[in-house]
N, C-alpha and C positions, 0 to 999 in steps of 0.2 A: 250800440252794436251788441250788448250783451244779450238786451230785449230782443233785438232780430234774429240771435242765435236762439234763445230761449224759443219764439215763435217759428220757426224752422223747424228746431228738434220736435215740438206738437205736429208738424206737419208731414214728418218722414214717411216714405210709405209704407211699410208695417203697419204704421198706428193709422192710417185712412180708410180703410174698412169697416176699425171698432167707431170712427162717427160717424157713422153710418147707420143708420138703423135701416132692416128690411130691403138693403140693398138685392140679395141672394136669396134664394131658397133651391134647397134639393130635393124632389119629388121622391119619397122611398113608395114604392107602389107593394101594395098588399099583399097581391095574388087574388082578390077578391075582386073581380071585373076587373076596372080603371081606377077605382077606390086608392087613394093614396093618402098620405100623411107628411108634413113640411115640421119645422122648426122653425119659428117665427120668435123676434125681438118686441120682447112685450114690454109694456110701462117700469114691471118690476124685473124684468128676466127673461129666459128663456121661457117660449112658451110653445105647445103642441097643438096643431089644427089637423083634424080629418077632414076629408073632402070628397065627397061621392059628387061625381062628374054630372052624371046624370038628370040629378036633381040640380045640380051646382048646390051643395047643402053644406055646412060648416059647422064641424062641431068637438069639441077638444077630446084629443087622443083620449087620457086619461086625466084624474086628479092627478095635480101634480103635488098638493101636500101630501095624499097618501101615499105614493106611488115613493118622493121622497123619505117617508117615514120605514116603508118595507125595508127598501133596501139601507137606513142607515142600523137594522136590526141585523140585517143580513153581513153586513162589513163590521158591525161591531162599531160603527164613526160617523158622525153626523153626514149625510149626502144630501148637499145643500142644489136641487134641480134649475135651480134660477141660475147660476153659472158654470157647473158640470153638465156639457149637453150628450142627449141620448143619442147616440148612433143608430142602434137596433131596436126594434121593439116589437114583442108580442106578448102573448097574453102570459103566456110560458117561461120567456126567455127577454131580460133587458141587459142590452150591453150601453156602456160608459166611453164616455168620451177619451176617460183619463186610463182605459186598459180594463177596469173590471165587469164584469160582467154577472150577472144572478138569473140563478134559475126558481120556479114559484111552479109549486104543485101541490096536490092535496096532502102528502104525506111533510109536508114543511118545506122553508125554503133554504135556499145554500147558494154559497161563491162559487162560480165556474170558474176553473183555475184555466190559466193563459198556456194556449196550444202552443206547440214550436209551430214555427211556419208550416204550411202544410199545401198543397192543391186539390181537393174536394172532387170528388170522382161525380159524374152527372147525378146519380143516384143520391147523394149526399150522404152515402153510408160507408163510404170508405175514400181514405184519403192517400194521399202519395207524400213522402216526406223522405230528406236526405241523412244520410247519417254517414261520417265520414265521406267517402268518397263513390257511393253506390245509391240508389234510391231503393225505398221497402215500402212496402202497404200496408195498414193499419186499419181493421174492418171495424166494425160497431162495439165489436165487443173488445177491442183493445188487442186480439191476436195481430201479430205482426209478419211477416215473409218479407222478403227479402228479393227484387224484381231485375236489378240489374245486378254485372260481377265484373270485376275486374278493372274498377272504378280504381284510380291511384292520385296521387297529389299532382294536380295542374294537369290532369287528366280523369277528371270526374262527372259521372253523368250527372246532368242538369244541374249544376255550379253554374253560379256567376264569374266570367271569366276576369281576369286581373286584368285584360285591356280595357276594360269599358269602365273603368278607373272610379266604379261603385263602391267597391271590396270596402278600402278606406275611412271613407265617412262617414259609410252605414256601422260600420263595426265601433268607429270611435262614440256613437251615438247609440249602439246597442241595438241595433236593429238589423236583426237578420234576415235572410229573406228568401220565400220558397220556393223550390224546386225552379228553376232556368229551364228554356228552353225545351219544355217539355209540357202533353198536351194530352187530354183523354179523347179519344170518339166518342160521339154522339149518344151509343150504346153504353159506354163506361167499358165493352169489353178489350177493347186495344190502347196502349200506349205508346205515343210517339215521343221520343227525346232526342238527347243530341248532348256531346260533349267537343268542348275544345282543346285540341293539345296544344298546351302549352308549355310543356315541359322542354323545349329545345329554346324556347322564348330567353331572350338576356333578363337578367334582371334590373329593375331601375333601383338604383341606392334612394332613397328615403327615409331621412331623418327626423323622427317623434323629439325635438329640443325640451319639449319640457312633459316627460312624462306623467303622470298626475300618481304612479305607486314607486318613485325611486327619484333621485339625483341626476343619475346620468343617463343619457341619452341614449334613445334605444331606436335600431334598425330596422324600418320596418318595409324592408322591400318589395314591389311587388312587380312583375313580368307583362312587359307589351316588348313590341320592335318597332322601332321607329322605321324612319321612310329609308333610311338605306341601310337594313337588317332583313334578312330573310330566313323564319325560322322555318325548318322542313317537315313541320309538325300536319299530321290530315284530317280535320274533324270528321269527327261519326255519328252518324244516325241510326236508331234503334227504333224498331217499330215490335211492340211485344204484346203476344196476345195472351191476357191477362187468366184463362180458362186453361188455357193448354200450356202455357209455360214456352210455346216458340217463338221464337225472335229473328228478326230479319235485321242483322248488323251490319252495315255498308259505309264505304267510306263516301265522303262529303266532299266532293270535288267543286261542286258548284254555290259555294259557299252562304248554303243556306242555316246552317246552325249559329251563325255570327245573325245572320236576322232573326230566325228564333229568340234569340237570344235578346234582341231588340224588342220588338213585338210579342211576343211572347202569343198566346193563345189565335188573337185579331187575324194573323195571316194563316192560321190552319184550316183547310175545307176538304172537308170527309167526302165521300161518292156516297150514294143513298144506301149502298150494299156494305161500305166501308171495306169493300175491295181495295179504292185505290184513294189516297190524302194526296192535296196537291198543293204544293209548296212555291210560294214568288221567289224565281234565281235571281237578282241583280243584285250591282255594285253601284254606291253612290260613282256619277261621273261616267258612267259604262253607257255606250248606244244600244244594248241590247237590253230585255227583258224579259223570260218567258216565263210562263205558268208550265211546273214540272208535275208530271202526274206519275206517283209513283206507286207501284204494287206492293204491298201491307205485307203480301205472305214472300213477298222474295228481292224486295229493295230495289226491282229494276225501274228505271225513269224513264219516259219517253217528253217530248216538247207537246204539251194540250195545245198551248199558241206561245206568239210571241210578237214581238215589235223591235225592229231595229229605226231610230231617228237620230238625225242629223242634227247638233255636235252631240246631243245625250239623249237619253230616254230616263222621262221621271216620271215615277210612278204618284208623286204627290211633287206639287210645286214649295211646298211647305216642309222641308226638310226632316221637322221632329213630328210631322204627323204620319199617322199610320197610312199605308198606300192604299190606293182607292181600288181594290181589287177585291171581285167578292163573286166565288163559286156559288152557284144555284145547283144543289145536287139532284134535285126531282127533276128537272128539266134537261139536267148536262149542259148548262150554259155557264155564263160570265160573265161579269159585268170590268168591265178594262177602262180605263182612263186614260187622255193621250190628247196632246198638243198641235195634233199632225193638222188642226186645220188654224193656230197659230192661236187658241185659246184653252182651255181647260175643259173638254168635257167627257161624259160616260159614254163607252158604245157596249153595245150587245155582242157577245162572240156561241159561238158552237159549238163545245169543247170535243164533240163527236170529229169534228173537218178540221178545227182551228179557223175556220172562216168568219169573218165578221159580219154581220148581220142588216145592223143596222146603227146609226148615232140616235143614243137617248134624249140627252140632253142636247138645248142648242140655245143661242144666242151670242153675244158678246160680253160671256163669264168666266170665271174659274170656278171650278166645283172644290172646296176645300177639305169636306169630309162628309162621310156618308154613314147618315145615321139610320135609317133600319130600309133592309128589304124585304116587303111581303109577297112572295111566290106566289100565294094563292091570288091575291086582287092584281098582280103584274104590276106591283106599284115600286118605286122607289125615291124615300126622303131623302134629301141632302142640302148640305149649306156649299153656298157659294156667293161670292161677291161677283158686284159689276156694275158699270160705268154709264151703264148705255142710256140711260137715263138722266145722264145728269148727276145721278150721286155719288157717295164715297163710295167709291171699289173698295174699301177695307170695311165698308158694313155689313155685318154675316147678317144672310137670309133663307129662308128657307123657303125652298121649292120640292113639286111634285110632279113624277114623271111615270110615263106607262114605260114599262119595260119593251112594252112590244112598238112605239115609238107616238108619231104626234106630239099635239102639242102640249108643255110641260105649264104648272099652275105656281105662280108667285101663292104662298100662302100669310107671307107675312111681306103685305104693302105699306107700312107708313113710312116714311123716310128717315129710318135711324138703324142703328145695330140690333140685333135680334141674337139673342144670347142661348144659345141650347147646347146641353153636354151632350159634347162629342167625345166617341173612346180614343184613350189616348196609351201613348207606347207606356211598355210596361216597364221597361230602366226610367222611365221619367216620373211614372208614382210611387217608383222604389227610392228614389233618391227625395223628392218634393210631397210626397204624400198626394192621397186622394184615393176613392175605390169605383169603383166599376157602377155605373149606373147610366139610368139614360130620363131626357125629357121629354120623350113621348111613350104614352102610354101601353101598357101589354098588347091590346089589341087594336094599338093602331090611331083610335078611334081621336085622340085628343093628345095635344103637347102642351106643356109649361114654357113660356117665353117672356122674355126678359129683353123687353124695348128699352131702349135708351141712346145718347150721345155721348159724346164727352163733356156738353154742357145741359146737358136735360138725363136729370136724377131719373130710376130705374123704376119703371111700372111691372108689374110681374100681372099677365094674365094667362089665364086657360081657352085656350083655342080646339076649333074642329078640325081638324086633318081634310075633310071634307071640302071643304071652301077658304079654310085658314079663318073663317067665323068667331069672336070674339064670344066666348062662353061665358065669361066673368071676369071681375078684375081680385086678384089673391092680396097681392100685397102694393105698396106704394113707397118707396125710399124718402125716409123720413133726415134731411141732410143738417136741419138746426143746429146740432153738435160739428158739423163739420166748419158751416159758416162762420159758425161762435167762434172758431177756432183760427177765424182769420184765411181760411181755402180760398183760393184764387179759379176760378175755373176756366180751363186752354180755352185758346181758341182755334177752332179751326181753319185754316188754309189751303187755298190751290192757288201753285203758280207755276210756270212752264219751262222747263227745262231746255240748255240750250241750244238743242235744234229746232225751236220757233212753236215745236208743235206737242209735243209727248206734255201731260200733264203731271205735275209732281204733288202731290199731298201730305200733308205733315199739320203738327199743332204748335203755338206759341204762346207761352204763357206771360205776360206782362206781371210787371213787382206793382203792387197795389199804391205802394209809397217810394217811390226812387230816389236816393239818395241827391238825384241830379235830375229832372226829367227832361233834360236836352242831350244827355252823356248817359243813356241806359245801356249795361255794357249787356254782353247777349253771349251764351253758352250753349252750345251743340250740346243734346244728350245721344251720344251716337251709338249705334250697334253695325250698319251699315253691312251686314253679314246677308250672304245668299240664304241662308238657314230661315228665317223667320221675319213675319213684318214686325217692326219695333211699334211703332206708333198704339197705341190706345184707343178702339175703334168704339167702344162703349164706355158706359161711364164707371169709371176706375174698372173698366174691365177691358178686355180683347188685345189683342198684340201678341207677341211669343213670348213675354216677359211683361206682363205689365205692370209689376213695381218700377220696372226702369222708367217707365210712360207715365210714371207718378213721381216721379221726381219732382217736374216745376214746379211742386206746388212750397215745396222745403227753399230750393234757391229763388222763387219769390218773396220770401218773406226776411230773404238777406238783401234784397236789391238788385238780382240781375234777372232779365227775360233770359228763355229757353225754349230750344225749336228742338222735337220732334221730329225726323223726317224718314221714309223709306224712298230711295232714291233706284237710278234704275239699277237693275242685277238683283233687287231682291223679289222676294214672289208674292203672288196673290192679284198678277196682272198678265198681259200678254203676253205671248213668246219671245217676242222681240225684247220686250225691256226687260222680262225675266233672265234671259240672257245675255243682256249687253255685255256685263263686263267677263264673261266668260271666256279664259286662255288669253286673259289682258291681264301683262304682266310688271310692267314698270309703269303703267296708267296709274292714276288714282284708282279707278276701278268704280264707277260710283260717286266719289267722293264731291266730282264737282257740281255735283247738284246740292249737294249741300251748300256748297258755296253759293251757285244762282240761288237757290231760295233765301238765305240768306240779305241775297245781295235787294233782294225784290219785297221782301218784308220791311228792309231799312225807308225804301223807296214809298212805302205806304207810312209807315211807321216814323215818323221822322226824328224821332226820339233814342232811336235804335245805334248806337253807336260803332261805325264798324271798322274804327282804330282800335279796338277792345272789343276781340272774339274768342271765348274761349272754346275748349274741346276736352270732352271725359267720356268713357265706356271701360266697360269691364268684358274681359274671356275674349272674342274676336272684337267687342267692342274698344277694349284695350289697345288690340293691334292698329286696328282701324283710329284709334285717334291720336295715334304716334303719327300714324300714316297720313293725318290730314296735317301735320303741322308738318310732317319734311317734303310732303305735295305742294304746298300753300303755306308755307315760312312767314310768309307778309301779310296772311292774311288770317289763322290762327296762330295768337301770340302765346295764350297762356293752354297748358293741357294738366290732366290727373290721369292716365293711366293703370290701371287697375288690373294686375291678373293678363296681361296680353300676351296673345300666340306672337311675337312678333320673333323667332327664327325657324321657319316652316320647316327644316329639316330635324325640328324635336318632334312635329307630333307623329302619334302611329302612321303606320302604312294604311293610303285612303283619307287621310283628313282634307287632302287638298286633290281629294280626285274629281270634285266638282269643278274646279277651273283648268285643271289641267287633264283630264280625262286620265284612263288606265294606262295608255299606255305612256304618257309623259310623266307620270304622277312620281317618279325620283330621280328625274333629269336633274342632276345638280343645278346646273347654270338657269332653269327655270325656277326651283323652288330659291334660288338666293335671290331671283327677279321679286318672287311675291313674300320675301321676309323684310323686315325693315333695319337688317343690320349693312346692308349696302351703299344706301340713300342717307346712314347715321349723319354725313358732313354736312346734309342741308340745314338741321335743327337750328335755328334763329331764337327761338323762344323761351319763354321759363316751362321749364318740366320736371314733374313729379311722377316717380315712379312705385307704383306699390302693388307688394303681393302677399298674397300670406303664406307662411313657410312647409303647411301644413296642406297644401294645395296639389289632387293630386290628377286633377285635371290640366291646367294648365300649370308645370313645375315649376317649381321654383330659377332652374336653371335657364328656360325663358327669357329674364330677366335680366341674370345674368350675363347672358349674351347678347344683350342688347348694353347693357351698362361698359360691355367691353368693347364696343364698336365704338359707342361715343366717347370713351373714352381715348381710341387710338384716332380719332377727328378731334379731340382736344374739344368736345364739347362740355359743357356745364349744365346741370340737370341736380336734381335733388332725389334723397329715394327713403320710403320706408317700407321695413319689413315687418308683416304683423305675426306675431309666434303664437303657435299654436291654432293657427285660424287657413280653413280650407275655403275650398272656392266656392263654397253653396252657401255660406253664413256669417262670413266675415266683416256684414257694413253694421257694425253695434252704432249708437249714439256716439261714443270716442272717437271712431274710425271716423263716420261721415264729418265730425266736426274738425277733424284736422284734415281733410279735404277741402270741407269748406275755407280752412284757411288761407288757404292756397289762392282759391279765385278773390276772396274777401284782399289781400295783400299787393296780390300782383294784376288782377284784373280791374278790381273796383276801388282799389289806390287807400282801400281804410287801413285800420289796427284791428287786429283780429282782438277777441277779448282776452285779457291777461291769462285769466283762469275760463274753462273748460266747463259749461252751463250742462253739465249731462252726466 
């Protein structure tokens, strides 16, 4: 067993990436035509490839011993290029992976010291940055003014608000971050922003146990309302025009500074004149949706269009992605996304009438995200999954479509996931990291794509836009270090859920060596959340989370298989299964497809054990895997728990507007139907309950209230609490191995190892 843990902790996923050679590459495009530049994993290191499209030619950025030698002159300390990688680079300016940055010119070289966060005006010669509780401007020359007033605490323009529960474990990790909700024109000459009040907000008590400058225990509260709190606070928006010092201050009834504040820049579109910015009004859960076109010089809003659909209207089926709405300002149009014909796809609107025009896209798809629209050719790229063929609906593809309609061009046909950055919300690269870029190129002309499975390693080539034409092959995933390391690789599955007909999809990964291979015991890795597909649509990549979808490979090498599954209620499929479990409220909600697929892998599988099924998730994962063992008592025995929403009435107002719409969304008697402190007396099973104290996503108190329900049912459960650990980075090697204890004990009947191999 020790050996099993030792081979596990190699396999966690954090560390699946690093055996990986040339999994990834990020195209940084030049400005020079299509001409770009990658970071590639060379024999000795890090290594730099240029690449002009054209020619398909390849030739290294720079030396990299010299290039290392300037700047360990410039910092004064050896800068070793082989494992410090370059972010930025020009001839002028090289930024570092680890923060620093130098600048190289004829007059000698020097450190560029590290800016406060800032927002960079289109021009790039003046920035926007906060200071206290107002924003100022900061030109070339370092003169400063001063742009918004009467900024206060918990009423500050472009702040990150204390609900969106960032504040926390960006600050404990020293990471600040720029200006919220707020946005320049096109021009650079106006500025749109937005503040939230919070100052009537309750505060949440939150406890720093072990402070890292003192003994005792410090307060570190921070302000949301839960579902049955209503603070009477109104956000504002500011549209300031940056030449003349006037401002158009209005208040924010249609609570679009809370998206702002989400999305950040992605949902802002200017009018060609920069008369009028027009802003997406919806609420997760809401049936309504409109595009608000509002007047720059005097903050009046008029509806450009909108959609009302039956039970909701979602502007992405994909919860954490940006919505699929994108103003055309040359032309006064819009590109809208909508389910109304029981799939995912783009139509044309008129922003002149509000009338819709025509449907762009079509088949039997979901459009996931939309990466560039060009005005001029009436073209529009975008990824979308589908079925219709025969393949995984979770494999991203990209297609090509005329704005003006017809028919649309598959540009990547082989039958695997097709991997292209797409822009993602801006709370989710402020909390996880990553920056702004894309994989197809300035003009259009050529994208960077990243084929792969979940069991066929990652081809990286250069494609035509044109035909989707194969231009060259970049790189090729070099996996030796991975297999050397004992990786197991899923397998794929379809099996049908039970109403005879609806297909279900998910991965299972078998233990290479089973303790027993007649009694293989088997562990749901669940998330089961309307928010995002879990599953792993590429290899070690695709899902909303795909460390979670890298798990099997760690609890294969202790002895148990793991099934992967997106079941119906979550997205990336039809209206119907997207919303099955929608305003289902004491249902499992989902859940029992895990169980059929489950039941139907035993049934091929015969090795598959199914008096020994476990169940673990983290954040809704968590809730959801309390919720399949007091759904299914008999049929998951053992659970781990991690982090779970499971009393619906702690989270903010809106976390449960997706199932229960607006206006049911703090009926008591429905949110205690979808918590799991009601249903506490079904628990049959061993369970383990763990959070970390420091978690300011999902509270600590959470837990608590669930520990207090099983308790007044006399149930038996175990619980750890991890101090000082928040909800983004809590699974260290320690954590996952006393988890693993857990299934290793009570599922697969061994002794954990005495001593802790991590």
């Amino acid at each position: 067993m020790d050996e099993r843990y030792r081979a596990a902790l190699a396999l966690v996923p954090e560390r699946l990436p690093g055996l990986v050679r040339n999994r990834a590459i990020d195209p940084q495009w030049t400005g020079d035509g299509d001409e770009f530049w990658y970071r590639r994993d060379g024999a000795d290191g890090h290594e730099y490839v240029l690449v002009d499209p054209e020619t398909f030619t390849r030739r290294p950025l720079f030396d990299r011993d010299a290039l290392a030698e300037r700047l360990s002159a410039v910092f004064g300390a050896e800068v070793d290029l082989r494992t410090i990688p370059v972010t930025a680079y020009e001839p002028h300016l090289v930024r570092l992976g680890d923060g620093r940055a130098a600048a190289f010119g004829p007059d000698g070289d020097s450190a560029v010291p590290a800016a406060e966060p800032a927002l960079r005006r289109p021009d790039g010669k003046t920035e926007v940055f906060r200071r206290e509780h107002d924003l100022w401007l900061r030109d070339e020359n370092g003169e400063e003014r001063q742009v918004t007033r009467a900024g206060e605490a918990h009423f500050a323009w472009g702040a990150t608000p204390d609900y969106l529960r960032s504040n926390l474990p960006l600050a404990a990790r020293g990471r600040p971050l720029p200006p919220m909700a707020t946005a320049f024109s096109p021009s650079g000459r106006l500025l749109l922003t937005g503040r939230l009040d919070e100052r009537s907000m309750p505060e949440h008590p939150f406890v720093d146990q072990l402070p890292a400058d003192r003994a005792k225990p410090r307060l570190d509260p921070f302000r949301y309302h839960h579902v049955d709190e209503q603070p009477d606070g109104v956000p504002q928006l500011a549209i300031i025009d940056l030449v003349t010092g006037d401002q158009a201050v209005f208040d924010d009834e249609d609570g679009l500074t809370d998206g702002l504040a989400m999305t950040h820049l992605d949902t802002v579109a200017w009018s060609a004149d920069e008369r009028f910015v027009h802003l997406l009004a919806h609420e997760t859960g809401g049936r309504t949706a409109a595009l608000l076109r509002i007047d720059t010089r005097t903050g009046a809003r008029t509806v450009a269009l909108s959609e009302t659909a039956e039970p909701i209207y979602e502007p992405n089926t994909h919860e954490y992605s940006l919505p699929l709405i994108r103003v055309l300002p040359a032309t006064n149009e819009a590109i809208w996304f909508s389910q109304r014909d029981g799939w995912g796809h783009l139509y044309l609107y008129d922003l002149g009438t509000g009338a819709c025009r025509h449907r762009i896209t079509s088949g039997d798809l979901v459009v996931r995200d939309i990466l560039r629209v060009d005005e001029r050719r009436r073209e529009v790229l975008f990824l979308a999954g589908t079925g219709e063929d025969g393949g995984n609906p979770y494999w991203r593809r990209l297609y090509k479509a005329s704005l003006d309609g017809g028919a649309q061009m598959l540009l990547t046909p082989e039958p695997a996931d097709h991997e292209l950055k797409a822009p993602a919300i801006a709370f989710f690269t402020a909390i996880f990291g990553g920056a702004a870029g894309s994989s197809i190129s300035p003009s259009g002309r050529c994208f960077v794509d990243h084929v792969s499975t979940v069991e066929k390693p990652t081809e990286i080539v250069l494609r035509d836009t044109a035909t989707g034409a194969v231009i060259g092959e970049l790189e090729r995933a070099d996996v030796s270090a991975l297999t050397d390391a004992g990786y197991v690789f899923p397998q794929q599955f379809q099996v049908t859920a039970d109403d005879g007909k609806t297909p279900l999809w998910g991965l299972l990964t078998l233990p290479p060596d089973p303790v027993d291979p007649e009694r293989i015991p088997v562990i749901d890795l669940m998330y089961a959340g309307y928010q995002v597909v879990t599953q792993p649509s590429g290899f070690l990549s695709g899902g909303g989370n795909p460390s979670w979808g890298r798990l099997g490979a760690a609890y294969a090498a202790l002895g148990f298989a793991t099934v992967v599954l997106d079941g119906r209620g979550t997205p990336g499929r039809d209206r119907v299964f997207r919303q099955w479990t929608r305003e289902e409220l004491d249902t499992p909600r989902g859940i029992e497809d895990h169980v059929t697929a489950i039941r139907a892998l035993a049934d091929r599988h015969p090795g598959l054990d199914l008096s020994r099924v476990g169940v673990t998730g983290h954040s809704y994962g968590g809730y959801n895997s309390v919720r399949a063992m007091l759904s299914f008592p008999e049929f998951f025995t053992v659970g781990v728990s991690s982090a779970g929403v499971h009393d619906a009435r702690k989270l903010p107002r809106g976390a449960w507007n997706w199932h229960l719409g607006n206006e049911d969304a703090n009926d008591p008697g429905k949110l205690a139907a979808l918590g799991n402190l009601r249903p506490a007396d079904r628990l049959r099973g061993k369970l383990l309950l763990v959070s970390g104290d420091r978690d300011a996503n999902v509270s600590l108190d959470h837990t608590f209230a669930l520990i207090d329900a099983l308790s007044h049912a006399r149930k038996r459960f175990d619980l750890k609490i991890w101090p000082g650990v928040d909800h983004y980075g809590g699974t260290t090697p320690y954590v996952r191995a006393l988890m693993w204890d857990y299934f290793v004990e009570h599922l697969l009947g061994e002794e954990p190892p005495a001593e802790l191999p991590c």
